[in-house]
C-alpha positions in Angstrom: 124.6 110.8 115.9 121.6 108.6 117.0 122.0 107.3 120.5 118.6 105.6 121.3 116.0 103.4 119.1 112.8 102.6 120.4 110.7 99.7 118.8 107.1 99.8 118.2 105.4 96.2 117.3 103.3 93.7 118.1 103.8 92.6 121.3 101.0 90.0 122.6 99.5 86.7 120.8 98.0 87.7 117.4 95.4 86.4 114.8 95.4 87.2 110.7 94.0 84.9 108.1 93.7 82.1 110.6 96.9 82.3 111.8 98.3 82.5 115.4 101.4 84.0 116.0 102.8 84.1 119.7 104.2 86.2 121.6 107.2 83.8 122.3 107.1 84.2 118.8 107.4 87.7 118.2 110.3 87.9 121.1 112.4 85.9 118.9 111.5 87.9 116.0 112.6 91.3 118.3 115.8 89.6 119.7 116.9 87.6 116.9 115.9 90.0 113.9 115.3 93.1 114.1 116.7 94.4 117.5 120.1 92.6 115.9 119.9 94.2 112.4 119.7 97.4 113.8 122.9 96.7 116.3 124.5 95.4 112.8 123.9 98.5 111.2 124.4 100.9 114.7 126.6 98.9 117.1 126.2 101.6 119.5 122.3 102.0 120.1 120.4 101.4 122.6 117.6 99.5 121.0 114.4 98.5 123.7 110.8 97.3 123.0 107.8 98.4 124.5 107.5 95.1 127.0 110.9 96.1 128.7 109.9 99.7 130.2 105.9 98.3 130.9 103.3 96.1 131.2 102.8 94.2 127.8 99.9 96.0 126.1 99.7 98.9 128.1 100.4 102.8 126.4 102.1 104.1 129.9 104.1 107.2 130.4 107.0 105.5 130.4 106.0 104.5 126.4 105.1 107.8 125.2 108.4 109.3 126.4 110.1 107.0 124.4 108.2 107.4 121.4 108.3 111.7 121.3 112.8 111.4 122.5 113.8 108.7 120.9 116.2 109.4 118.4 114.8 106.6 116.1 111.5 104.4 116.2 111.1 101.3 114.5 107.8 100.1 113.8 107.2 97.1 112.8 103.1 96.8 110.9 103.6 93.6 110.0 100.6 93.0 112.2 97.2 95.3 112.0 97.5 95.9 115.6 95.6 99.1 117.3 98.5 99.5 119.9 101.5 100.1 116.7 99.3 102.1 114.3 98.6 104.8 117.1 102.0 104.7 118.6 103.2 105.2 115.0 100.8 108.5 114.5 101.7 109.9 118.2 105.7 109.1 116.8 104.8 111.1 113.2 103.2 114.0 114.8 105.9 114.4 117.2 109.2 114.2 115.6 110.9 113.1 112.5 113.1 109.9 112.8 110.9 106.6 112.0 111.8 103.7 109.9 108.6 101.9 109.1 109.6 97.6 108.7 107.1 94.7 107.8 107.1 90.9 107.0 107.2 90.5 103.3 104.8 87.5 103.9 102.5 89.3 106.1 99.1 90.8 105.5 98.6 94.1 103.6 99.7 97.5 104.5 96.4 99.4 105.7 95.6 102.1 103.1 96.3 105.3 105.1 100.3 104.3 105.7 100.5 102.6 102.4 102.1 105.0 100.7 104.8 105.6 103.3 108.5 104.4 102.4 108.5 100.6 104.1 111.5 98.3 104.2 110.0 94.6 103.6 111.9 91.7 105.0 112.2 88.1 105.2 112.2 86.3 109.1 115.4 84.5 108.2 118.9 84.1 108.5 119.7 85.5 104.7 116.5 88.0 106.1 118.9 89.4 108.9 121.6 90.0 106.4 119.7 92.0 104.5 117.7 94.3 106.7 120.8 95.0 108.4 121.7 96.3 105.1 118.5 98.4 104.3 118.7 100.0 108.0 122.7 100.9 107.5 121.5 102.8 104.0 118.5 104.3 105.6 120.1 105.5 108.7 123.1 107.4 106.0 120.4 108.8 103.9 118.4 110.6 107.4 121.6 111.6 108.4 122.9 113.5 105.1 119.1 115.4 105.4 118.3 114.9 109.4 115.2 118.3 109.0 114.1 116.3 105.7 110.6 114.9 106.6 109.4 111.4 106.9 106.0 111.3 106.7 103.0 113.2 105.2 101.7 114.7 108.6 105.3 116.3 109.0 105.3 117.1 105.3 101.9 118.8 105.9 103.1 120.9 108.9 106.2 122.2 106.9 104.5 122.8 103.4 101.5 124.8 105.8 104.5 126.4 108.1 102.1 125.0 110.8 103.1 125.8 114.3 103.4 123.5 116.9 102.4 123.9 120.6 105.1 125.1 123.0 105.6 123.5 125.8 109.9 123.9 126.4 109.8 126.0 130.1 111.8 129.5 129.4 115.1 129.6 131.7 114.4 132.1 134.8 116.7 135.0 134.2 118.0 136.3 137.4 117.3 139.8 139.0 121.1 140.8 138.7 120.7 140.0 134.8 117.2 141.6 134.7 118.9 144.7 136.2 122.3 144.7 134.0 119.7 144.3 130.8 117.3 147.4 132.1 120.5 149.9 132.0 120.6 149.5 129.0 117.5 151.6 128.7 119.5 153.7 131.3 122.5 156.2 129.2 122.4 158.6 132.1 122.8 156.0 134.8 125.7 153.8 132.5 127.5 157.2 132.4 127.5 158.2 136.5 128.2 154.5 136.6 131.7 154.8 134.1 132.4 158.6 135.8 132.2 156.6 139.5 134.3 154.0 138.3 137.1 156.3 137.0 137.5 157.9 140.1 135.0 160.9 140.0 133.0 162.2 142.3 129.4 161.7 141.9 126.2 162.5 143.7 125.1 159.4 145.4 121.2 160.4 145.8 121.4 161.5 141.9 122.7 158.0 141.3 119.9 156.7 143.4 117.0 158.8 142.2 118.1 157.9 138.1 118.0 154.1 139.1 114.7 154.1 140.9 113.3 156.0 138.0 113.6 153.2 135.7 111.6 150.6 136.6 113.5 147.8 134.0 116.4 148.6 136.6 114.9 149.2 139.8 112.6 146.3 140.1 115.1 143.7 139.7 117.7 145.3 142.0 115.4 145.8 144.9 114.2 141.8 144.2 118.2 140.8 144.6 119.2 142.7 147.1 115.6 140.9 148.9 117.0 138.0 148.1 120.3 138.3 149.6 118.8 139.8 152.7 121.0 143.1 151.9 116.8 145.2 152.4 113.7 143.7 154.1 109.8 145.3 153.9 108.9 143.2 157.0 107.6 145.3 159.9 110.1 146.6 162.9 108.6 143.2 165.2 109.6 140.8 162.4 112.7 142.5 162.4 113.2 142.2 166.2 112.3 138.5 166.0 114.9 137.6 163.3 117.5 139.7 165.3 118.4 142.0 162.1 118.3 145.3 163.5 118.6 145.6 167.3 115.4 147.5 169.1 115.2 149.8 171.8 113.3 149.5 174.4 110.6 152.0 175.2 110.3 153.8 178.1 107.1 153.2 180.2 
């Protein structure tokens, strides 16, 4: 079901309570701990951190992408960095899918996501084991309720019915289909349509006259035939030029 996982945490060197924690440090945590305990309980993800699509510290296009079509986040607050607490919001407010992680032994939650389901874990080997474990049950229990939501902004939206901007770009329907959809408007032309196609004799200019009445049909039509060069509005020179219609000469 979930094909990609995109990890949001601490990246660069960091300070809390006197303590400094490199980034070499927080690589190994990535590759050692949490990137594997997600491949433990998904072997088939593709897990990446922020650093390997950009510049380390940097919010790029590239990271936002990511974060709204993922089909998973991982964020790790173990740290009270700026960079993870607003690439967790943009993640909440765009889709549901997040599994908020932190180091047991690390500072407090902030207040505002304290109350959000967190898995605590240990930076060890019995640590792996474990949170391998948590993210196997917590990936079964968003997959029996995938539209359940996961936070309170999404819970918000849902209990409010609160519609979201649209920004998905409609698929261009063609002129033929524009035209095939307008006779439906059109009895009288469907049924000299049907009576031609069995065999009987009917009135081309009548058949005309009832499509060019209905604009739903006759717009379209004239925008396909247009289109495949079958009628052109440009004047008798263009004409001449493109070698469409031949031109007499006039006498002097």
């Amino acid at each position: 079901m979930y094909k990609t996982c995109f990890v949001v945490m601490a990246i660069g060197e960091q300070f809390f309570d006197g303590v400094r924690v490199s980034s070499t440090d927080l690589r190994a945590r990535y590759n050692d701990l949490i990137r594997e305990a997600i491949l433990r309980a998904r072997p088939g993800l593709e897990v990446m951190r922020a650093d390997e699509v950009s510049v380390p510290g940097v919010i790029t296009t590239d990271i936002i992408t990511r974060i709204m079509h993922a089909d998973l986040v991982v964020a790790d607050v173990t740290y009270p960095n700026a960079n993870v607490f607003y690439e967790l919001g943009l993640r909440h407010a765009c889709k549901i899918g997040t599994i908020i992680i932190r180091d047991r032994s690390g500072p407090r939650t902030p207040f505002d996501i304290a109350g959000l389901r967190c898995i605590e874990y240990d930076n060890t080997p019995s640590g792996l084991k474990s949170l391998a474990g948590d993210f196997c049950s917590y990936l079964e229990h968003l997959e029996r309720d995938p539209s359940r939501p996961d936070n309170q902004f999404q819970e918000l939206a849902k209990l409010t019915s609160y519609t979201f901007p649209n920004y998905r770009k409609e698929d261009a329907i063609s002129p033929e289909t524009q035209a095939m959809m307008g006779l439906m408007d059109s009895p009288e032309v469907i049924e000299m349509l049907i009576r031609k196609k069995n065999g009987e004799e009917i009135d081309q200019g009548m058949l005309i006259r009832a499509v060019l009445s209905n604009p739903k049909v006759a717009q379209p039509l004239l925008e396909s035939m247009v289109k495949a060069g079958q009628l052109s509005f440009l004047p008798k020179e263009g004409l001449k030029r493109r070698g469409n219609i031949p031109m007499p000469k006039r006498k002097r």
